[in-house]
N, C-alpha and C positions, 0 to 999 in steps of 0.2 A: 949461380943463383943463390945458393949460399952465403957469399961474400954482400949481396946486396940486400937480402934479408938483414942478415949481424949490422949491416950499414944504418938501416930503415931503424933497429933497437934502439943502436946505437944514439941516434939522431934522436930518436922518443924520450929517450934516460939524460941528453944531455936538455933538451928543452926543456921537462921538469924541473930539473936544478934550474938552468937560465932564469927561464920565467918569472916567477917569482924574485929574485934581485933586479932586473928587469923594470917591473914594477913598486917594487918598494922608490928605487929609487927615482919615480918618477913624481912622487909628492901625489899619493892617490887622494879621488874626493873621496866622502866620506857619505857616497848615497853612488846608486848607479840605477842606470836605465835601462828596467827588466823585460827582455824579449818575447815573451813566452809565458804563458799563466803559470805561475809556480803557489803552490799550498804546504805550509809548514803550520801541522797541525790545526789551529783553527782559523789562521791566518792566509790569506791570499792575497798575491800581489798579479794582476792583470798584464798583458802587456800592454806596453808601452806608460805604462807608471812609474814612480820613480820609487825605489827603495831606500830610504832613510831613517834617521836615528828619531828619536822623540827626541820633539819641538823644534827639528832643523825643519824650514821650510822652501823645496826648491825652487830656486830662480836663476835667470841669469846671470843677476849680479851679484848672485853670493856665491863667494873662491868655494868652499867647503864643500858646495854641492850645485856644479854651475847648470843643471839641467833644468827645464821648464817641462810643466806638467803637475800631476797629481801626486801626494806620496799614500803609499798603500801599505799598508792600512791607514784610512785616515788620522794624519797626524803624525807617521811614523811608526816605528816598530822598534823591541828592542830585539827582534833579530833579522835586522836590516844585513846585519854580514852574512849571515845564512844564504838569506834572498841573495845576494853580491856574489857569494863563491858560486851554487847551483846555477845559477845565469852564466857565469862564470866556466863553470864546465860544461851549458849546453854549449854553447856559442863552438868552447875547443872542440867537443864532442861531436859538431856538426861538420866544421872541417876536415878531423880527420875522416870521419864517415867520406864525405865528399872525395880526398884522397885516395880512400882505397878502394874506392866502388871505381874509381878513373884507374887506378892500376889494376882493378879484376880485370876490366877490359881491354887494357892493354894486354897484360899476360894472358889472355884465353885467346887474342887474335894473333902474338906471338905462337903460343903453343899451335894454334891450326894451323896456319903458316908454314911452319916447321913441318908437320904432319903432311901438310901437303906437297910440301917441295921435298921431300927425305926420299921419293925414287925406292920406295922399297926396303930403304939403312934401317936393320935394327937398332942403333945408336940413335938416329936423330929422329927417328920416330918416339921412343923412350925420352929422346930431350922433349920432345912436344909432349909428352904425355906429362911430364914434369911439370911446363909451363903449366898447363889447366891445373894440374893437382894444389900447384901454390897458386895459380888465380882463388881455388876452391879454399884455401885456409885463409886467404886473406879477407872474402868473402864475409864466411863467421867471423871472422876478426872485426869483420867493421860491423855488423851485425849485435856481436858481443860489446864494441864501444857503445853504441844504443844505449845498452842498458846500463853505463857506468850511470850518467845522474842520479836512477834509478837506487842503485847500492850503494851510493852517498849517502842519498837520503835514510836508507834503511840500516847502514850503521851507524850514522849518526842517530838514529831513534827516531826521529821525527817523520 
């Protein structure tokens, strides 16, 4: 259980580093299209608007920013990047949430399972009691990613 936990880190620590070279190298635009209402200070960008720089206007046909739609705040913003990374991490935020809500549930039907088939074993009752106790950390774990956007924002100031 351990060895698949250190794995799960593992696999967290290398996608941070990836990602981002990942991305650079893919010739990013220079606006994106934001999911979810987000407000940075007195600024708010809606979903489904598109966040841009001042005076890029999106269209299909411009490389720089090929999405269609509104940009928000009207006209653009000069903290379009802002708006970009927090969309940014809800989106990651939302998958891994997805992730581990789907391994609590595996691990807590593991752990019963165990518990029910153990005939009595101290041993493989204690394993099953294991499995729920890491469904239960992974639980808050996905709970606690929630609130990363959250502490973005709030170290970043805004």
């Amino acid at each position: 259980m351990k060895k698949i936990l250190s794995a799960l880190v593992l696999l967290s620590v290398l996608a941070v580093l990836v990602v981002p070279m990942v991305v650079s190298a893919q010739g990013v635009p220079e606006c994106c299209k934001i999911k979810r209402t987000i407000t940075i200070d007195t600024e708010t960008c809606n979903a489904d608007q598109i966040a841009a720089p001042p005076g890029l206007t999106p269209s299909a046909s411009e490389p720089r920013c090929p999405f269609t739609g509104t940009a928000c705040p009207s006209g653009g913003s000069e903290k379009w990047g802002l708006f970009c990374v927090i969309n940014t991490i809800n989106t990651v935020v939302d998958w891994i949430f997805i992730v581990l809500i789907a391994l609590t549930v595996f691990f807590v039907l593991m752990g019963a399972i165990t518990i029910l088939t153990a005939a009595g074993a101290p041993e493989k009752i204690s394993k099953g009691r294991d499995y729920i106790l890491y469904a239960a950390i992974g639980l808050v774990v996905a709970f606690i990613a929630r609130a990363v956007p959250a502490i973005v924002k709030a170290v970043m100031g805004y």
